[in-house]
DSSP file (Angstrom, degrees, kcal/mol; ACC not computed):
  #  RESIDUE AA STRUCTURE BP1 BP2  ACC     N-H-->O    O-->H-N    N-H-->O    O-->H-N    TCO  KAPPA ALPHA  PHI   PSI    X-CA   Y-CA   Z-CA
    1    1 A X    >>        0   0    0      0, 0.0     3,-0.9     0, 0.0     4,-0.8   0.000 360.0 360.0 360.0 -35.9   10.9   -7.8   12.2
    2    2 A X  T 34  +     0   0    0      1,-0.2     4,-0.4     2,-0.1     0, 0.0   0.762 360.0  38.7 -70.4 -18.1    8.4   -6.7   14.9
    3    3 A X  T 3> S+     0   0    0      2,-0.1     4,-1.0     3,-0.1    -1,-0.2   0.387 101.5  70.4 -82.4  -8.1    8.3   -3.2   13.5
    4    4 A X  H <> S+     0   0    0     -3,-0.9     4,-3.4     3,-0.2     5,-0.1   0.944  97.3  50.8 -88.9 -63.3    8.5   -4.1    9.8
    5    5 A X  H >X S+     0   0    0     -4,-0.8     4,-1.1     2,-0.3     3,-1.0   0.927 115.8  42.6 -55.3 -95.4    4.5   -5.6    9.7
    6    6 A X  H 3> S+     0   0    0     -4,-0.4     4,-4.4     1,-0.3     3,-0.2   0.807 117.4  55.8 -32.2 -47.0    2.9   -2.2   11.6
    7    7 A X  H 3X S+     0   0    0     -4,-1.0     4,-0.6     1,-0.3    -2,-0.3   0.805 104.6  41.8 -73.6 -38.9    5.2   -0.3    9.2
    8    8 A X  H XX S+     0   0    0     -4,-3.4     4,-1.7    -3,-1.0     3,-1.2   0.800 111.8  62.5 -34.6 -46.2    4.4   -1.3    6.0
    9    9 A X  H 3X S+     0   0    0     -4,-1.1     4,-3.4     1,-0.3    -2,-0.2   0.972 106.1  55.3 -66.5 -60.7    0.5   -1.1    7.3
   10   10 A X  H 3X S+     0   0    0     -4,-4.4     4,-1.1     1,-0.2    -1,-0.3   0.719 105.7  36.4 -38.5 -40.5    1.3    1.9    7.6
   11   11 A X  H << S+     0   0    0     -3,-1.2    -1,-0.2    -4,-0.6    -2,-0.2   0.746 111.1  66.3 -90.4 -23.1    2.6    3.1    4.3
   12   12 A X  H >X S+     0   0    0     -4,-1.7     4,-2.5     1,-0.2     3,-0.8   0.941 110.7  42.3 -33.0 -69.9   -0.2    0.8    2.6
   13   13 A X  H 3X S+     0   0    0     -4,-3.4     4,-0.6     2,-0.2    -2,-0.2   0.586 105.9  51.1 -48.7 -44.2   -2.3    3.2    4.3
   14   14 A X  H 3X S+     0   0    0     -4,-1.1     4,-0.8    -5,-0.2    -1,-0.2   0.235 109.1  55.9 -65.7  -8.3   -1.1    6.4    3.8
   15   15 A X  H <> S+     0   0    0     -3,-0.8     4,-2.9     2,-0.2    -2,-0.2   0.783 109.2  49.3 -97.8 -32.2   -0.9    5.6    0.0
   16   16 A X  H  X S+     0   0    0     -4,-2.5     4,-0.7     1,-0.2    -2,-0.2   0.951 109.6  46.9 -35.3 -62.5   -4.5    4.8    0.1
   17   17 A X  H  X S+     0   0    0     -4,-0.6     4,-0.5     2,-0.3    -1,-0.2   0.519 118.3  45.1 -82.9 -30.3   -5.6    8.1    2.1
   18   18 A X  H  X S+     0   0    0     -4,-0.8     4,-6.5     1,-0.1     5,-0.3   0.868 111.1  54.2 -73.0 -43.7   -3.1   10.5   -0.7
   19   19 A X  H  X S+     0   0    0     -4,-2.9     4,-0.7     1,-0.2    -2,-0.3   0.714 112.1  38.6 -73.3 -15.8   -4.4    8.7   -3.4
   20   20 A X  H  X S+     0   0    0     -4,-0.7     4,-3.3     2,-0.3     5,-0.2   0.544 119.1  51.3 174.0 -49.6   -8.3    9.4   -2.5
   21   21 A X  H  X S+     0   0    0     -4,-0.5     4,-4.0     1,-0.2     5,-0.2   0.951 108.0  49.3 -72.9 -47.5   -7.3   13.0   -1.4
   22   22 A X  H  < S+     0   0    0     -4,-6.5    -2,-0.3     2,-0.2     4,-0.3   0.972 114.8  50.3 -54.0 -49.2   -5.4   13.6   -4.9
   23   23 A X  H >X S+     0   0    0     -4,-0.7     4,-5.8    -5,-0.3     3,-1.0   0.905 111.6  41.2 -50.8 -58.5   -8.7   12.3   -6.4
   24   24 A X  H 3X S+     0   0    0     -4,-3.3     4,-1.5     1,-0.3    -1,-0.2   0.862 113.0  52.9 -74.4 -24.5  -11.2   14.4   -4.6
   25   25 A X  H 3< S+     0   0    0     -4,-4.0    -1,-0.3    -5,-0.2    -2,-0.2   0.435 117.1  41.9 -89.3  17.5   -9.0   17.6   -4.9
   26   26 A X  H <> S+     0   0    0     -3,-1.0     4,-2.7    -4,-0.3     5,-0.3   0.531 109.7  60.5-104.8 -45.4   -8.9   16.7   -9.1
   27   27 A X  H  X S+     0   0    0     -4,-5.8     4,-4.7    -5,-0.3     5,-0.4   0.993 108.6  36.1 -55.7 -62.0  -12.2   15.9   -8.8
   28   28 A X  H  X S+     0   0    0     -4,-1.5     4,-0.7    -5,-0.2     5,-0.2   0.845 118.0  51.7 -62.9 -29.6  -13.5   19.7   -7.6
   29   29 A X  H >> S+     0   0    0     -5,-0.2     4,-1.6     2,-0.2     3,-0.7   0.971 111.3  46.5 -68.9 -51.8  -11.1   21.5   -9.7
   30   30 A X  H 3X S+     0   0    0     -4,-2.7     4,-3.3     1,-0.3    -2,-0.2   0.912 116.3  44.0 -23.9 -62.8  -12.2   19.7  -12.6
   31   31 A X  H 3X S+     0   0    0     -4,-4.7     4,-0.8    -5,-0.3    -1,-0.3   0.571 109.6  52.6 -84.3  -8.5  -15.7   20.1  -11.9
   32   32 A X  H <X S+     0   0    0     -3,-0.7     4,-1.2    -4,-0.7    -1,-0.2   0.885 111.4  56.3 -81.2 -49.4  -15.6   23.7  -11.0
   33   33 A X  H  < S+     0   0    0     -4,-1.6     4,-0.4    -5,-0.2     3,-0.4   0.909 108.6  39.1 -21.1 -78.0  -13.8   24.1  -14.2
   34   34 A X  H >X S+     0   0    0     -4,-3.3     4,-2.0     1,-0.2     3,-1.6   0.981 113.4  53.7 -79.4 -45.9  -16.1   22.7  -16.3
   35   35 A X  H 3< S+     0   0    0     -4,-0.8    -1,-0.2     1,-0.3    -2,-0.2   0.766 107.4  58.8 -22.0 -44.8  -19.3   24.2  -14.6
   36   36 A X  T 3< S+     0   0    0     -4,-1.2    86,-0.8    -3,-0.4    -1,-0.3   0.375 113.1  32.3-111.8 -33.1  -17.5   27.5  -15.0
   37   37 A X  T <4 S+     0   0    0     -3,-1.6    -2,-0.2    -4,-0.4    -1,-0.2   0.789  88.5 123.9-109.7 -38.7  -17.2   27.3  -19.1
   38   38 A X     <  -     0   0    0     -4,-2.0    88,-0.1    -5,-0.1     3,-0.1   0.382  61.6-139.3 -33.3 167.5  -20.7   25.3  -19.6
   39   39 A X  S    S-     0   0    0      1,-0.1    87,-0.7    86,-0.1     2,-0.2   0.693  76.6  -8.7 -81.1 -47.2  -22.8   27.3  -22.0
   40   40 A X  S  > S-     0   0    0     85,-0.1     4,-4.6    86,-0.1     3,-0.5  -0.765  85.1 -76.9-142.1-170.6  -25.7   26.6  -20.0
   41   41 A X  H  > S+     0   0    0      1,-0.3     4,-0.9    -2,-0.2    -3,-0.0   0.738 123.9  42.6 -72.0   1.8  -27.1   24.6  -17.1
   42   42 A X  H  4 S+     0   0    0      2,-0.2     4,-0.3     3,-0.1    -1,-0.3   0.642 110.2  53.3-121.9  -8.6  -27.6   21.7  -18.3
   43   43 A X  H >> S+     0   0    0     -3,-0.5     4,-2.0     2,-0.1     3,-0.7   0.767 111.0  60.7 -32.8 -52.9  -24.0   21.6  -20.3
   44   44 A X  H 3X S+     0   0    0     -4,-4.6     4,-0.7     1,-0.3     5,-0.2   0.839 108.5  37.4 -85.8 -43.4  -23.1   22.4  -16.6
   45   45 A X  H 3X S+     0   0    0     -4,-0.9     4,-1.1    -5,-0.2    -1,-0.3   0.706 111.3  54.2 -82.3 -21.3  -24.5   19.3  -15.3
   46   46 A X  H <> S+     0   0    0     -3,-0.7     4,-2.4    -4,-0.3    -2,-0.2   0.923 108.0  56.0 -67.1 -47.2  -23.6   17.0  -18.0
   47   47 A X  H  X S+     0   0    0     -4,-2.0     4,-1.3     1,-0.3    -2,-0.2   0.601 110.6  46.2 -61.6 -16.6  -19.8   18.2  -17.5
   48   48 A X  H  X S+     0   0    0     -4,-0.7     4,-1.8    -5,-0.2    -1,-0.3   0.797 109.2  48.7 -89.5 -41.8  -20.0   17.3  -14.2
   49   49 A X  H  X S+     0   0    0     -4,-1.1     4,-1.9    -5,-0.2    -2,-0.2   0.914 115.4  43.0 -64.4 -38.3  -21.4   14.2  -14.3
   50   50 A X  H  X S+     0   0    0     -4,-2.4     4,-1.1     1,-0.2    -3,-0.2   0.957 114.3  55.7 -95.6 -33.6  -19.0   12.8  -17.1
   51   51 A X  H >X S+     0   0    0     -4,-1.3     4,-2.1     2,-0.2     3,-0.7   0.934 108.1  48.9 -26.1 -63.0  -16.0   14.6  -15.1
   52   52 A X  H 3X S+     0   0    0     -4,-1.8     4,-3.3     1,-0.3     5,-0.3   0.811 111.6  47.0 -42.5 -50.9  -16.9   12.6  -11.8
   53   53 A X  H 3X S+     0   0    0     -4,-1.9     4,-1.5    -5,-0.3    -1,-0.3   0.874 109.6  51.8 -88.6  -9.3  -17.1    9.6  -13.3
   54   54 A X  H <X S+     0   0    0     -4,-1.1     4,-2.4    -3,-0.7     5,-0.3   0.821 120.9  40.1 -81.5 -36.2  -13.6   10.0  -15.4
   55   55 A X  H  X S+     0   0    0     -4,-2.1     4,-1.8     2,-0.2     6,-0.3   0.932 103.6  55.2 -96.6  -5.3  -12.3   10.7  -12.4
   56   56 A X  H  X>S+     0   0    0     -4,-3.3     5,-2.0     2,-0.2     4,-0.6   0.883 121.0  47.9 -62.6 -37.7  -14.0    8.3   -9.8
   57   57 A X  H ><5S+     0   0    0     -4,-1.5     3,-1.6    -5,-0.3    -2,-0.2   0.994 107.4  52.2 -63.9 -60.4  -12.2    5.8  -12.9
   58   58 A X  H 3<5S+     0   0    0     -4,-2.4    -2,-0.2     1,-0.2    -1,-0.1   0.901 121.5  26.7 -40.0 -57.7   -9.1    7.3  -13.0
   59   59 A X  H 3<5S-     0   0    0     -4,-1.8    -1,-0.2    -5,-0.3   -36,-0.2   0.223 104.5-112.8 -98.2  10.8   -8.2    7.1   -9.2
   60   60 A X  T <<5 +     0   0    0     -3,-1.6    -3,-0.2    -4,-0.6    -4,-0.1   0.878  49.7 172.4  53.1  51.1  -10.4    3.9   -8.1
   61   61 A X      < -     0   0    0     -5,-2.0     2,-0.8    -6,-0.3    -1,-0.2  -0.599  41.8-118.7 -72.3 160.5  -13.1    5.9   -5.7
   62   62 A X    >   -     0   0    0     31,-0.3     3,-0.8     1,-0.1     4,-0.3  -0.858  30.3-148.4 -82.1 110.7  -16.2    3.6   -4.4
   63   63 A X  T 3  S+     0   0    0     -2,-0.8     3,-0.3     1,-0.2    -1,-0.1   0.695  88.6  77.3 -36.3 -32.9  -18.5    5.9   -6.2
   64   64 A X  T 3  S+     0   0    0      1,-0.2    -1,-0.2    -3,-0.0    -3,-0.0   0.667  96.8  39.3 -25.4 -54.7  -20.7    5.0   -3.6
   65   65 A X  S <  S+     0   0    0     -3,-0.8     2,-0.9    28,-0.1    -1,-0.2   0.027  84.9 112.5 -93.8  15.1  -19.1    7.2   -1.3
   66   66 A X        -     0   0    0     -4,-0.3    26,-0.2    -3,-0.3     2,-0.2  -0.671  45.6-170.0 -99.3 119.7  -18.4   10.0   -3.3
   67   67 A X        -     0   0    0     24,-3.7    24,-0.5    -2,-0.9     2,-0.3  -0.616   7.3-168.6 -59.1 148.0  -20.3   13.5   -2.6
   68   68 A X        -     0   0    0     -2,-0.2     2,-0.3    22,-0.1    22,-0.2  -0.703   9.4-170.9-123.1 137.7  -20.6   16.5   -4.1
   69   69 A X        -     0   0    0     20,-1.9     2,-0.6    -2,-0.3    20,-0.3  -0.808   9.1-160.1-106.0 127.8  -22.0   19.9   -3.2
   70   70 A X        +     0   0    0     -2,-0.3     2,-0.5    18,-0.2    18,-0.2  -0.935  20.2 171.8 -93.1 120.1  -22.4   22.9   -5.9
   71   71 A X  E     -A   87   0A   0     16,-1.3    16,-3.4    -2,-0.6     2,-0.4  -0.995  14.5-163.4-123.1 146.6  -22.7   26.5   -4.2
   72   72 A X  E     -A   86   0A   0     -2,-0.5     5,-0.3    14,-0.2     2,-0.3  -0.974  19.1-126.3-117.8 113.8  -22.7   29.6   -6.0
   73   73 A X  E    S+A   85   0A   0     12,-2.0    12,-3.0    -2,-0.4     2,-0.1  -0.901  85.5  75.0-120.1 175.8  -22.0   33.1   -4.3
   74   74 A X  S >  S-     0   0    0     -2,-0.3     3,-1.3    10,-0.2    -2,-0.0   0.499 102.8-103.5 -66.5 172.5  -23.1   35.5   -4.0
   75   75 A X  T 3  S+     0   0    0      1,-0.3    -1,-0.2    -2,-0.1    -2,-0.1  -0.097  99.1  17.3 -59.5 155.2  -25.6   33.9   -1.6
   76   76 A X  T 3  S+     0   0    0      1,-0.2    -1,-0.3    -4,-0.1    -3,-0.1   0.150  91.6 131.7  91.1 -16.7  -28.9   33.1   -2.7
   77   77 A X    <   -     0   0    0     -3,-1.3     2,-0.3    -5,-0.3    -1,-0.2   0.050  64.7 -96.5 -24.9 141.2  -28.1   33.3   -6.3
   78   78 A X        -     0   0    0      3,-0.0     2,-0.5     0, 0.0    -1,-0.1  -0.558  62.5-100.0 -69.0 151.9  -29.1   30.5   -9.3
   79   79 A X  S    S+     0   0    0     -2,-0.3     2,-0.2     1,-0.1    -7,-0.1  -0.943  86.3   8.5-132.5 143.5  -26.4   28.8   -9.5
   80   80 A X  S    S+     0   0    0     -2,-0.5     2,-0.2    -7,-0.1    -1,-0.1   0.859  81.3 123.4 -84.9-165.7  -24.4   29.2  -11.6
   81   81 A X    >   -     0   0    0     -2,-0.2     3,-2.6   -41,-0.0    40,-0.1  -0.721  58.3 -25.4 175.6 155.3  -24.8   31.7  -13.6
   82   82 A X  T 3  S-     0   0    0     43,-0.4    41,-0.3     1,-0.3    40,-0.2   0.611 117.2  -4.2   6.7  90.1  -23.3   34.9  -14.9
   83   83 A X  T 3  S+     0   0    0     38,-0.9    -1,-0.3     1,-0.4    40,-0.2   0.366  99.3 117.3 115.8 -24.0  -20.7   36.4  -12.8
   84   84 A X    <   -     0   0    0     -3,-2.6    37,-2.8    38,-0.2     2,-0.8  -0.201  59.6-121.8 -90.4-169.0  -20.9   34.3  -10.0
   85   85 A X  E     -AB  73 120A   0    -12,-3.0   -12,-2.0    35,-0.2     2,-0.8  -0.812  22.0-131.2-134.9 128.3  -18.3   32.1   -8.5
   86   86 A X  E     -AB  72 119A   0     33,-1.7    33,-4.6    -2,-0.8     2,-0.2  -0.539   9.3-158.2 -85.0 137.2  -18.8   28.6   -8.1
   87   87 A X  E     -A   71   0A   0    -16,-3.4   -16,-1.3    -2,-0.8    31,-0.1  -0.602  14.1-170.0 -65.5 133.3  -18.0   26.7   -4.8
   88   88 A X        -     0   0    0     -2,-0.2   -18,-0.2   -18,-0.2   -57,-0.1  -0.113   0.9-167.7-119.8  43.1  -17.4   22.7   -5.5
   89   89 A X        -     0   0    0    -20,-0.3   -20,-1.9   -21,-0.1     2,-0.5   0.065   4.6-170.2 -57.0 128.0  -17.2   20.4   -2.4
   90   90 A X  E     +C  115   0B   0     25,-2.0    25,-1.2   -22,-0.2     2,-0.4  -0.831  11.0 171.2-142.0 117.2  -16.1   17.1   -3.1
   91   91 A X  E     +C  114   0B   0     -2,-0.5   -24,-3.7   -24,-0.5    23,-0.3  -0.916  11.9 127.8-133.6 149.5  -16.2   14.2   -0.5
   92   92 A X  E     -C  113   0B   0     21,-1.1    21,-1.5    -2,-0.4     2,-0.2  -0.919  40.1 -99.0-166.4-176.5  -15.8   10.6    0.4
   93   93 A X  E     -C  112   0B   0     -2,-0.2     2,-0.4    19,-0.2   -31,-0.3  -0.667  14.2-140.4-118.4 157.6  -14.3    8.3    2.6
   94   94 A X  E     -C  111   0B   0     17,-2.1    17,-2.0    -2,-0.2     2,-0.2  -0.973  20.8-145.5-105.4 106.5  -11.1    5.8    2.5
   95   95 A X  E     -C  110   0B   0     -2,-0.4    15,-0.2    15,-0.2    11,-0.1  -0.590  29.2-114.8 -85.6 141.2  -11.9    2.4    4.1
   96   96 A X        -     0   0    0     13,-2.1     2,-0.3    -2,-0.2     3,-0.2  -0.249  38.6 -95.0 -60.2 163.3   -8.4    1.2    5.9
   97   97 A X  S    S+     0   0    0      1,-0.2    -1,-0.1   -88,-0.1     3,-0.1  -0.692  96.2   9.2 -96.3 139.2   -6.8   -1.9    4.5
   98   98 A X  S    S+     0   0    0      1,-0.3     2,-0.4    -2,-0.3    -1,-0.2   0.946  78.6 148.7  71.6  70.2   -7.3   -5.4    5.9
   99   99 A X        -     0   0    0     -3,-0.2    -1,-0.3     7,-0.0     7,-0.1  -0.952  45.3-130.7-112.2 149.7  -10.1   -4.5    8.3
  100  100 A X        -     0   0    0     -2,-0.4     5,-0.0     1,-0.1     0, 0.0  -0.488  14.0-119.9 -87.2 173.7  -12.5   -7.5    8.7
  101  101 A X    >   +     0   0    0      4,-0.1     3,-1.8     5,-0.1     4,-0.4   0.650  66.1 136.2 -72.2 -10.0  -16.4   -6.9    8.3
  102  102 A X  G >  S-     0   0    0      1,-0.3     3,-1.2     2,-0.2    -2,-0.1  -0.309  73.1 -19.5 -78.2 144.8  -17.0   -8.1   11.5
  103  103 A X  G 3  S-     0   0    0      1,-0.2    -1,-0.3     2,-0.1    -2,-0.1   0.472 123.5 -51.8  11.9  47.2  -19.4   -6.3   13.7
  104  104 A X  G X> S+     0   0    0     -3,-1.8     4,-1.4     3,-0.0     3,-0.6   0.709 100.7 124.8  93.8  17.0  -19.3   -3.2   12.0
  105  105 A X  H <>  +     0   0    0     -3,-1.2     4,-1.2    -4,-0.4    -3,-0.1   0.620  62.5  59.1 -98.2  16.6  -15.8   -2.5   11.7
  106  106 A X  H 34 S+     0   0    0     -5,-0.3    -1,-0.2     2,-0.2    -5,-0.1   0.277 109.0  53.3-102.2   6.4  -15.0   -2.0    8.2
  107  107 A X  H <4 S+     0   0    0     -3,-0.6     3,-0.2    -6,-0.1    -2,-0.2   0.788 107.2  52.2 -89.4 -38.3  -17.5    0.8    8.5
  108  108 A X  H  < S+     0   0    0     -4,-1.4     2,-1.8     1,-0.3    -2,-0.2   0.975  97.9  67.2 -58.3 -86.9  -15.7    2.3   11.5
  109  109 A X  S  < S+     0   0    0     -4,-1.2   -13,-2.1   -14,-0.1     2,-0.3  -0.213  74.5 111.3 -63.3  76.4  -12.4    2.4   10.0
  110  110 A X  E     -C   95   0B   0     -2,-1.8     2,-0.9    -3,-0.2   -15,-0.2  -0.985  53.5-137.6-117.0 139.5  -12.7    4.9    7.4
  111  111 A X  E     -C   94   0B   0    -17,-2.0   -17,-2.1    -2,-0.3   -19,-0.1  -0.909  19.5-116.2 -96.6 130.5  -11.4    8.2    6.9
  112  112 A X  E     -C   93   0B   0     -2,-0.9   -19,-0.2   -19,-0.2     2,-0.2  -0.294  28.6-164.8 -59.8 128.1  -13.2   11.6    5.6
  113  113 A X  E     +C   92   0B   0    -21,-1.5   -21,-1.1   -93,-0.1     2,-0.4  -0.828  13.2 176.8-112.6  67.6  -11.6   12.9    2.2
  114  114 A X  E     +C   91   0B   0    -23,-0.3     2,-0.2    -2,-0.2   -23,-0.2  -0.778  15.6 175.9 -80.4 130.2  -12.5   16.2    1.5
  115  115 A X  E     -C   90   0B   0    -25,-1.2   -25,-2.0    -2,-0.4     2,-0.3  -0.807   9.8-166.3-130.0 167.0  -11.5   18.8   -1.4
  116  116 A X        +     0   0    0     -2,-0.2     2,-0.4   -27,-0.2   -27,-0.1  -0.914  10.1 172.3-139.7 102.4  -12.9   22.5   -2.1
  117  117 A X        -     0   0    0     -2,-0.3     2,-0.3   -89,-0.1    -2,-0.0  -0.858  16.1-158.7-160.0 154.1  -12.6   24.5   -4.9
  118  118 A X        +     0   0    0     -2,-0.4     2,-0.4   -31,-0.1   -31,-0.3  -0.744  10.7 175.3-113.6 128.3  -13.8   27.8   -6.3
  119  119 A X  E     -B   86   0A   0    -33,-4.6   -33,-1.7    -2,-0.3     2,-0.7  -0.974  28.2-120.5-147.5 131.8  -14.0   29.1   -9.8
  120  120 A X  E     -B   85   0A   0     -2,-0.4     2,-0.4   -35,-0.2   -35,-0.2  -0.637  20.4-134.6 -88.6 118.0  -15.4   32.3  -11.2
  121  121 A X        -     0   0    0    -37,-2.8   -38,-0.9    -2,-0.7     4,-0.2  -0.284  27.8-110.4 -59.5 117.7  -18.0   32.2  -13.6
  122  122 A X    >   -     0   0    0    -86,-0.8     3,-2.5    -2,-0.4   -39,-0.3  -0.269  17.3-125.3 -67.4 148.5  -17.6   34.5  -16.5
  123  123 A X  T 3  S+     0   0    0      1,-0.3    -1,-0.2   -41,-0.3    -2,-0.1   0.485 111.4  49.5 -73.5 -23.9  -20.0   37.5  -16.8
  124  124 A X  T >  S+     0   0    0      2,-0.1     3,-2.0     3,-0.1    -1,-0.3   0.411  76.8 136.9 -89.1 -10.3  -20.9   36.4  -20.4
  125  125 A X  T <  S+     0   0    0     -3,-2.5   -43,-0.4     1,-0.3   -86,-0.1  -0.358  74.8  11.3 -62.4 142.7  -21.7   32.8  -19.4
  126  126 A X  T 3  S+     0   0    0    -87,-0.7    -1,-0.3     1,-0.3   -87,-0.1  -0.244  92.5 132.6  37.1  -2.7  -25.1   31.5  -21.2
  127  127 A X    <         0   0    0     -3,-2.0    -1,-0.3     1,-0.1    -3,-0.1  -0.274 360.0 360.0 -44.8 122.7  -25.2   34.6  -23.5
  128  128 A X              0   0    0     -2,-0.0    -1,-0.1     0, 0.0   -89,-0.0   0.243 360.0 360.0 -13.1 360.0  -25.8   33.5  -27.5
């Protein structure tokens, strides 16, 4: 019985921390995805935005915490645009279960969620 209580916490936890990870690595493939067919940049951004939030629903992220970063290489490029390949960084945190608020520890006990992923923009993309 004295092992039971930690051990459960445990699996509680670890289903938190997959399901968060599955989320942010759906989320950047998604959104690299759709960036990647847009016609243009502002298709690109709408597709991202209404991705994000279908999946921030799907998989119960704080939205709050969620990041994202766009990069395009090569460096120094618009991004996107014709040829390059977009980068999609996509991060947030997983608050542990059952920590109380008191003195700052339900801030403490979080863990960093990060996903990456990279999708080549086709050579035709915003052409007519």
């Amino acid at each position: 019985m004295l092992l039971l209580v930690p051990l459960v916490y445990l699996i509680v936890a670890l289903g938190l921390i997959q399901e968060q990870a599955l989320g942010t690595e759906a989320g950047a493939r998604h959104i690299a995805r759709a960036v990647s067919t847009a016609t243009d940049t502002a298709d690109a951004r709408r597709s991202a935005d209404v991705v994000l939030a279908s999946v921030v629903e799907e998989y119960g992220m704080d939205a709050s915490t969620v990041a994202i970063s766009l990069d395009c290489r090569p460096a120094g490029s618009p991004c996107p645009e014709a040829g390059a390949t977009v980068i999609v960084t996509v991060r947030t945190t997983v608050a542990l279960p059952l920590v109380p608020p008191i003195l700052g520890l339900d801030r403490l006990a979080t863990i960093p969620v990060e996903a990456t992923s990279a999708q080549k923009v086709s050579r035709f993309w915003g052409a007519p």
